[in-house]
C-alpha positions as CSV (number, residue, x, y, z in Angstrom):
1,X,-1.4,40.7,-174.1
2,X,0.8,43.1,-171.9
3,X,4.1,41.6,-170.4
4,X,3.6,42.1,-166.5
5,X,5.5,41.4,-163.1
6,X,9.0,41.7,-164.7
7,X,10.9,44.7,-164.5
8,X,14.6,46.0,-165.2
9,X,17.3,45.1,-162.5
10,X,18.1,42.2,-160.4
11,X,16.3,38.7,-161.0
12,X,15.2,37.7,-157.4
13,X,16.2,34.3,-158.0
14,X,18.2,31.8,-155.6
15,X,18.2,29.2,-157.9
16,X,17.9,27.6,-161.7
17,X,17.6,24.8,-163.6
18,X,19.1,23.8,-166.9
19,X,18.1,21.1,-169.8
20,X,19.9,21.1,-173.6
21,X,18.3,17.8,-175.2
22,X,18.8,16.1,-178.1
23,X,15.9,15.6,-179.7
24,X,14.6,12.4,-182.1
25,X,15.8,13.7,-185.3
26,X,12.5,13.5,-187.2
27,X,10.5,16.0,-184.5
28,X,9.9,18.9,-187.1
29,X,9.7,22.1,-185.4
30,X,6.3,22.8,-185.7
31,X,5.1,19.9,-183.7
32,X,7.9,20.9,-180.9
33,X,6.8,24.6,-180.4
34,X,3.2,22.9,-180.0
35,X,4.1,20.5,-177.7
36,X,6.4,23.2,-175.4
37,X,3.2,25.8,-175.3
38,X,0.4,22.7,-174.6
39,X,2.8,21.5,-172.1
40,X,3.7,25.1,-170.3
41,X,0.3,25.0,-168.7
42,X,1.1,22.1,-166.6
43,X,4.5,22.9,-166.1
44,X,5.3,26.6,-165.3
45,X,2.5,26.4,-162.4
46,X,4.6,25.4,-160.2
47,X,5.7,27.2,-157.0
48,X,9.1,29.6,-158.0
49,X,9.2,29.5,-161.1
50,X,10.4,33.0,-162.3
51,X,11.1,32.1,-166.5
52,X,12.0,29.5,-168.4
53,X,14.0,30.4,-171.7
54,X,13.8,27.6,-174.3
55,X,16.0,27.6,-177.2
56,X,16.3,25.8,-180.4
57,X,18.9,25.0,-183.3
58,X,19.6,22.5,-185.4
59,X,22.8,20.5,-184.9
60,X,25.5,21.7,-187.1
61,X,26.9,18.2,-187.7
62,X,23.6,15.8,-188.1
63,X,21.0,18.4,-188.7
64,X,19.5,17.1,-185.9
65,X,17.0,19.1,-183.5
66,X,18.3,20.8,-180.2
67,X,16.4,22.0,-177.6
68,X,16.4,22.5,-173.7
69,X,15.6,24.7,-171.0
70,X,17.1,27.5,-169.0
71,X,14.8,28.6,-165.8
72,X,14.9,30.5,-162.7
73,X,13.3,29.9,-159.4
74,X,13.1,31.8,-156.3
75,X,14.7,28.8,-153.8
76,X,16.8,26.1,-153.5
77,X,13.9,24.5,-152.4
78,X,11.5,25.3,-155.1
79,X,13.6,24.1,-157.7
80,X,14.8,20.9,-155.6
81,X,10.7,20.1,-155.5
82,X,10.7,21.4,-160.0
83,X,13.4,18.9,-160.7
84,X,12.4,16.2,-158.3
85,X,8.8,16.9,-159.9
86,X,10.0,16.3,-163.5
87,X,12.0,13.4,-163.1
88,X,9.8,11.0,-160.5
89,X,6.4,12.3,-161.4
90,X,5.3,14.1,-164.6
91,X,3.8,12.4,-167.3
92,X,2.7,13.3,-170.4
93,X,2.3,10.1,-171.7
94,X,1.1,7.1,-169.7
95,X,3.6,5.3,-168.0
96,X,6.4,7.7,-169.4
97,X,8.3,9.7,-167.6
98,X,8.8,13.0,-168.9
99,X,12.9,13.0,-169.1
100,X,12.0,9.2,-170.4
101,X,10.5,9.9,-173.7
102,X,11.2,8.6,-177.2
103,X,11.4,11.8,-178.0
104,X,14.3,12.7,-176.0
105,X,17.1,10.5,-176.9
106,X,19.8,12.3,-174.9
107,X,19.7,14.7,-172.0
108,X,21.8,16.9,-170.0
109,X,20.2,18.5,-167.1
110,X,21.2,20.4,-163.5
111,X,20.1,22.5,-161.1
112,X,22.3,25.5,-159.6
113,X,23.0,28.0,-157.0
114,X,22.5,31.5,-158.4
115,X,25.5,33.8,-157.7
116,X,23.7,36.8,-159.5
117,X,21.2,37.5,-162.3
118,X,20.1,40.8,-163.8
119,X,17.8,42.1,-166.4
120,X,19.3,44.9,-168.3
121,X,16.1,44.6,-171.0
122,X,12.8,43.6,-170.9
123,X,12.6,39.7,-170.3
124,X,10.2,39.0,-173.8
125,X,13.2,40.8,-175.8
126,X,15.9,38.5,-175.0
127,X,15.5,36.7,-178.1
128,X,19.2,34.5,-178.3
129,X,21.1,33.2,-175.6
130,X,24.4,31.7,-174.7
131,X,24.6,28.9,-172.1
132,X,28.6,28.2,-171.0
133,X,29.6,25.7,-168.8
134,X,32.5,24.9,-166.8
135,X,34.3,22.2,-164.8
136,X,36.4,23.4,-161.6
137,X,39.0,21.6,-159.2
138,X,38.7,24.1,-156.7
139,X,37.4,23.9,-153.1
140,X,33.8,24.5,-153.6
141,X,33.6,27.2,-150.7
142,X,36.2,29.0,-151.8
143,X,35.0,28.9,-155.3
144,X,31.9,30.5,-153.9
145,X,33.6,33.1,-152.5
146,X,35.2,34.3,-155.5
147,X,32.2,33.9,-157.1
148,X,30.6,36.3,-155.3
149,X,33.4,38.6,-155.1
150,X,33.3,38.5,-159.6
151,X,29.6,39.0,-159.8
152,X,29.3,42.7,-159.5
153,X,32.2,42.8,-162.3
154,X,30.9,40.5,-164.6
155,X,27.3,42.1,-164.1
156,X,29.2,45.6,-165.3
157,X,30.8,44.1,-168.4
158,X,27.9,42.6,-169.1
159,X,25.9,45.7,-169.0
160,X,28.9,47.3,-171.2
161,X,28.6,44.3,-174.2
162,X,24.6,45.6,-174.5
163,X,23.6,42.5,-173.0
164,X,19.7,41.4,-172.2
165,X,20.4,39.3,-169.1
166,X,23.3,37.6,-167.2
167,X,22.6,34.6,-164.6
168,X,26.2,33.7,-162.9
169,X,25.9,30.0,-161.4
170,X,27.3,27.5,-158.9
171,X,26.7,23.5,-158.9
172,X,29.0,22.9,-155.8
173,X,28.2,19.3,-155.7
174,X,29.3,18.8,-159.0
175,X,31.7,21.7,-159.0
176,X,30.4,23.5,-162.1
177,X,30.1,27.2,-162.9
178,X,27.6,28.5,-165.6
179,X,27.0,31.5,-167.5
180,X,24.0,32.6,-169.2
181,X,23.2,35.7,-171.5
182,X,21.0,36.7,-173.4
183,X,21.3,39.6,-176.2
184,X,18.1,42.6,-175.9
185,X,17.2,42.9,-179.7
186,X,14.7,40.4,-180.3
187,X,12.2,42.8,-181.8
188,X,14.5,43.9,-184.0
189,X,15.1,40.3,-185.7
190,X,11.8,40.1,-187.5
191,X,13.0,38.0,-190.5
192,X,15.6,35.0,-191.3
193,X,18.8,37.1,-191.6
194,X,18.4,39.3,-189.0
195,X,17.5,36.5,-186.0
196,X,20.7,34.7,-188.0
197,X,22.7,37.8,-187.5
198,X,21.7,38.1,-183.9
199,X,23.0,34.3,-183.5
200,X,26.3,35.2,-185.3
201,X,27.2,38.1,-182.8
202,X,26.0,36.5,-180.1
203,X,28.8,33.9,-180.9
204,X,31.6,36.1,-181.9
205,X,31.1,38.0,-178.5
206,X,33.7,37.0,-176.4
207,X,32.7,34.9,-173.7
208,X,32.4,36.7,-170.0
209,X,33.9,33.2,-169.0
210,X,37.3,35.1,-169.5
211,X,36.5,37.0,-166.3
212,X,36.5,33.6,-163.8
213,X,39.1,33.6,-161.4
214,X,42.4,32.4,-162.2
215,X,43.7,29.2,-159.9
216,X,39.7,27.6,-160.4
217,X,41.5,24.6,-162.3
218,X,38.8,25.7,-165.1
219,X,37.6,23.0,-167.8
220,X,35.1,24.5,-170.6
221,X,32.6,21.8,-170.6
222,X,29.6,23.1,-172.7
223,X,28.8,26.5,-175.1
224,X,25.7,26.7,-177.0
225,X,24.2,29.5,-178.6
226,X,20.4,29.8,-179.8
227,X,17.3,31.2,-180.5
228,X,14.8,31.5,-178.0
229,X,11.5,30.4,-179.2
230,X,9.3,30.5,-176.3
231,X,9.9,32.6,-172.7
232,X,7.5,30.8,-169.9
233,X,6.1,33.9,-168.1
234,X,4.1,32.6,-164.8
235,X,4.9,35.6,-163.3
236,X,2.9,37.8,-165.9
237,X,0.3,34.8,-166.4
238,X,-0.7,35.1,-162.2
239,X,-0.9,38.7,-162.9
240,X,-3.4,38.3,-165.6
241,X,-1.1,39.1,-168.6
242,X,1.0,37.2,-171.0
243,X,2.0,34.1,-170.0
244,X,4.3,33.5,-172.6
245,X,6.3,35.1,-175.3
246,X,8.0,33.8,-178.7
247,X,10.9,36.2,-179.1
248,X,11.8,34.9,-182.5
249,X,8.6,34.9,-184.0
250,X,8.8,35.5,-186.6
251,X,11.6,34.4,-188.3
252,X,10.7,31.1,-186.5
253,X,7.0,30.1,-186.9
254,X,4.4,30.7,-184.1
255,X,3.0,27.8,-181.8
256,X,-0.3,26.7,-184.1
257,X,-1.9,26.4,-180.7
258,X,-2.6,29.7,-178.7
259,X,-1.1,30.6,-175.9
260,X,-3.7,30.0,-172.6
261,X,-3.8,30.6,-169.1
262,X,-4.4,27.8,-166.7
């Protein structure tokens, strides 16, 4: 199915979410990229939502499964009502609730102010992405200020490095910046080493981070780069068309259950 309602240009988005998630160490990937498309159809229905990139590695020390979550929405008060949603309500289990699970030993999840976001590809070619994080002692209006003051800068050297996407955010309660990208050549990584090589570069780039205003009393908190294995689409799905991609399939396996609209 055809990719529609996304387009090349600036993400009209006011605000995101983000999850990375340690997951119970025997949870083999097949059963996860089953569970993430089964439970899409509940999830992504919501009002807002513009994506949701979900990315998966192993943990480098324990071999462990990571996974997570990296969406967009169109208003603060969309993804205040998402989160709120997800952490009081949904239930995929009886009794559970969803953040709750056995399955999800360890979770780190926020919600953010979006400075800026752009799509320099199309969204179901981002196939790796970088998620950075950092800690300021600022004052969080004046952080915002400079914030928005970098953004057109950052968006330009972004385009420059051949980027896919960049999302610039702002957690001024918790006074947190973030950075996500995403690189463009997903359909270019059709087997194991070239998705690994795609990771490598991804990593070696350097990090946009080095852009951030000086005087922020900055504190790298968190850098991860992965795979993307599956790219919620509601957009495209309330237009009739794909409602999901899998950017890294193959290398990584397909969902064994097909994708479906609600």
């Amino acid at each position: 199915m055809e990719v529609l309602g996304y387009g090349i240009g600036k993400i009209n988005a006011e605000a995101a979410m983000t999850s990375d998630i340690v997951m119970k160490s025997d949870i083999p990937f097949d059963m996860l990229n089953d569970f993430v498309e089964i439970e899409r159809r509940v999830m992504d229905i919501h009002a807002g939502m513009n994506r949701k990139y979900t990315p998966f590695q192993h943990d480098p020390v324990t071999g462990g499964p990571l996974c997570g979550g990296r969406y967009v929405f169109d208003t603060w008060d969309n993804v205040q009502k998402y989160f709120k949603w997800t952490v009081e309500a949904l239930e995929f289990e009886p009794g559970v609730k969803f953040w709750n699970r056995e399955i999800f030993p360890q979770v780190d999840k926020h919600i953010w102010k979006v400075v800026g976001a752009h799509d320099f590809a199309p969204v179901e070619t981002h196939g790796v992405n970088r998620f950075e994080r950092w800690h300021y002692t600022g004052d969080a209006d004046a952080t915002r200020a400079a914030l928005d003051t970098l953004w057109p800068v950052l968006r330009a050297a972004a385009e420059r490095a051949g980027l896919g996407t960049v999302w610039l955010l702002d957690q001024p309660d918790e006074k947190q910046i973030a950075i996500l990208t995403t690189n463009r050549s997903a359909l270019l990584d059709t087997d194991i080493p070239a998705l690994r090589a795609s990771v490598e570069a991804m990593m070696a780039m350097p990090s946009l981070g080095t852009l951030l205003p000086d005087g922020l009393g900055l504190t790298k908190a968190f850098d991860r780069t992965a795979p993307i294995f599956s790219t919620w689409l509601p957009l495209s799905r309330q237009l009739r068309g794909a409602p999901v991609a899998n950017p890294s399939s193959p290398a990584l396996p397909f969902p064994r259950v097909a994708a479906q609209e609600v």
